[in-house]
C-alpha positions in Angstrom: 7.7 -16.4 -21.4 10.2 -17.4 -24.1 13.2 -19.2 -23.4 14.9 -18.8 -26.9 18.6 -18.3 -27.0 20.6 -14.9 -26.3 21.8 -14.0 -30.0 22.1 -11.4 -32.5 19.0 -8.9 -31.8 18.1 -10.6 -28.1 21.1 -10.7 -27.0 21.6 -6.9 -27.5 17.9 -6.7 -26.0 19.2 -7.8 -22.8 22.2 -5.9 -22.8 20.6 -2.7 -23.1 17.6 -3.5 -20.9 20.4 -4.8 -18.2 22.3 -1.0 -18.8 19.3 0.4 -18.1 18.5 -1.3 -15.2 21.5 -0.4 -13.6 21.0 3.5 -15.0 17.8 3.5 -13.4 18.8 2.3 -10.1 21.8 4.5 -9.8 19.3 7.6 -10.7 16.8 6.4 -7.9 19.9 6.0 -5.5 21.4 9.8 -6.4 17.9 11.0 -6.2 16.8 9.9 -2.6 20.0 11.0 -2.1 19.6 14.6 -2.9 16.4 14.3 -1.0 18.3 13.2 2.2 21.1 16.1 1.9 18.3 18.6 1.4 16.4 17.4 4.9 19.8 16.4 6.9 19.3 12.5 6.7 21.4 10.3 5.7 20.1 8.2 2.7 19.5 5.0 4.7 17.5 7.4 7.2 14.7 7.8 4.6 14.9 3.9 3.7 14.2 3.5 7.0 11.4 5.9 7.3 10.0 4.6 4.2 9.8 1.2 5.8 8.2 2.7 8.7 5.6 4.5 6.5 4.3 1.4 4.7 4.5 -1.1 7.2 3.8 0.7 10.4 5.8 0.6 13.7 8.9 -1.8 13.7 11.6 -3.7 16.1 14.9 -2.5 16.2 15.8 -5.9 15.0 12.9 -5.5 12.2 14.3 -2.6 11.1 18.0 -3.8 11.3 17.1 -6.8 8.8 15.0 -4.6 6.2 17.4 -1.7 6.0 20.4 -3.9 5.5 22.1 -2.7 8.3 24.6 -5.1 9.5 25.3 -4.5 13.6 22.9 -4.0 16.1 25.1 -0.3 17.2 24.3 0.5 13.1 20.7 0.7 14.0 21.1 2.4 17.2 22.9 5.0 15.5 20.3 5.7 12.7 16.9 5.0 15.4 18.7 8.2 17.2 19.3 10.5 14.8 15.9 10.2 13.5 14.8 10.2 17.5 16.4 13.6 17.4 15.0 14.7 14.1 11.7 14.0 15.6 10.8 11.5 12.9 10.3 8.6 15.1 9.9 7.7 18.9 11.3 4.4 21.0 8.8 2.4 23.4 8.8 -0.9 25.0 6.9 -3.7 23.2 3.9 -4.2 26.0 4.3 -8.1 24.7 7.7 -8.6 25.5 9.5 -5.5 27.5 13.0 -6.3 26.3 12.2 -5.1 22.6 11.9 -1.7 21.9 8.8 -0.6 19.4 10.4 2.0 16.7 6.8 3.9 16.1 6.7 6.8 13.2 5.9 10.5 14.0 3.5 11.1 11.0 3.4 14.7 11.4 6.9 14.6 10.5 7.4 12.4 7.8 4.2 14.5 6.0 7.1 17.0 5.9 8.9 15.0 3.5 6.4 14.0 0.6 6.7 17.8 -0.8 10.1 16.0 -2.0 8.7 13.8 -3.8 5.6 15.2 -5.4 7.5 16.3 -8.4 8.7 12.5 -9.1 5.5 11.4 -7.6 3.7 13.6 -10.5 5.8 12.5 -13.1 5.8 8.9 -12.6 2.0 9.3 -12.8 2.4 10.9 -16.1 4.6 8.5 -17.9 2.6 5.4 -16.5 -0.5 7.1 -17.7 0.7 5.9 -21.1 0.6 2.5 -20.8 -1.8 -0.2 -20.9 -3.4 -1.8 -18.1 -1.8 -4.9 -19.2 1.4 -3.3 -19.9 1.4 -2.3 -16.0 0.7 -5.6 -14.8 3.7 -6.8 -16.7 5.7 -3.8 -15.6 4.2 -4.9 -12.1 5.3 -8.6 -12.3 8.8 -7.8 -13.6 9.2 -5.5 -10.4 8.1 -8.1 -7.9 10.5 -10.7 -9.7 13.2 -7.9 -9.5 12.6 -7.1 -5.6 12.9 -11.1 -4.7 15.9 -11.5 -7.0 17.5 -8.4 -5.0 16.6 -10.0 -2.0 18.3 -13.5 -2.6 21.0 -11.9 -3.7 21.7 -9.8 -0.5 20.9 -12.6 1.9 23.8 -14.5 -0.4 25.9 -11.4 0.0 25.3 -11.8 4.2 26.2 -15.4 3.9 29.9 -14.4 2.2 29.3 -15.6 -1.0 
């Protein structure tokens, strides 16, 4: 890892990598939000269901804390509107009957990935390209990026 100064050619590096940062994120935001429009989500909807997809059934409270949202009526909101969409059910955790399980309907989010097959594909193609090393530092600079995001918006919870 170098730690040489920010001038002249790095400096201009890290301006453009940091534009394109910010490019790609807004594309990835206006893209899962086309995704939502076309299925009658909203966006945080699918984060959610996303969440629920890779780490199986959550807590209101769980779910609360990953998505970002800030009041517990914020995830009773979205929880029903995708109880009504028949993505996910409510039951009562059989370990402690005052928290309510949110558990995935997988039959209905398989409904969803047609949506992303065509970025799914593509993404495939382009990494295709690179190195096994290349990926792994791809890879690292995406885990580094997700815990910097995080700090950042548990800083942004605390008011500063």
């Amino acid at each position: 890892m170098s730690t040489r100064p920010a001038g002249g050619r790095r400096a201009e590096l890290l301006a453009r990598l940091q534009q394109a940062a910010q490019r790609s994120t807004t594309d990835g935001i206006l893209f899962h939000q086309a995704v939502a429009d076309r299925v009658g989500l909203h966006v945080t909807d699918l984060r959610c269901l996303n969440l629920l997809s890779q780490a199986g059934p959550l807590t209101a409270g769980e779910l609360g804390q990953q998505t970002g949202l800030g009041t517990t009526g914020a995830v009773t909101r979205m929880v029903d509107r995708l109880e009504r969409a028949g993505y996910v059910r409510r039951a009562v955790d059989p370990r402690d009957r005052r928290r309510v399980i949110i558990r995935p309907v997988p039959e209905r989010l398989a409904e969803l990935a047609p949506h992303y097959q065509g970025m799914a594909a593509a993404w495939g193609e382009l990494l295709a390209r690179y190195s096994d090393q290349e990926l792994e530092v791809f890879l690292e600079l995406f885990d580094r990026l997700h815990e910097l995001s995080r700090r950042q918006l548990a800083e942004l919870a605390r008011g500063r």
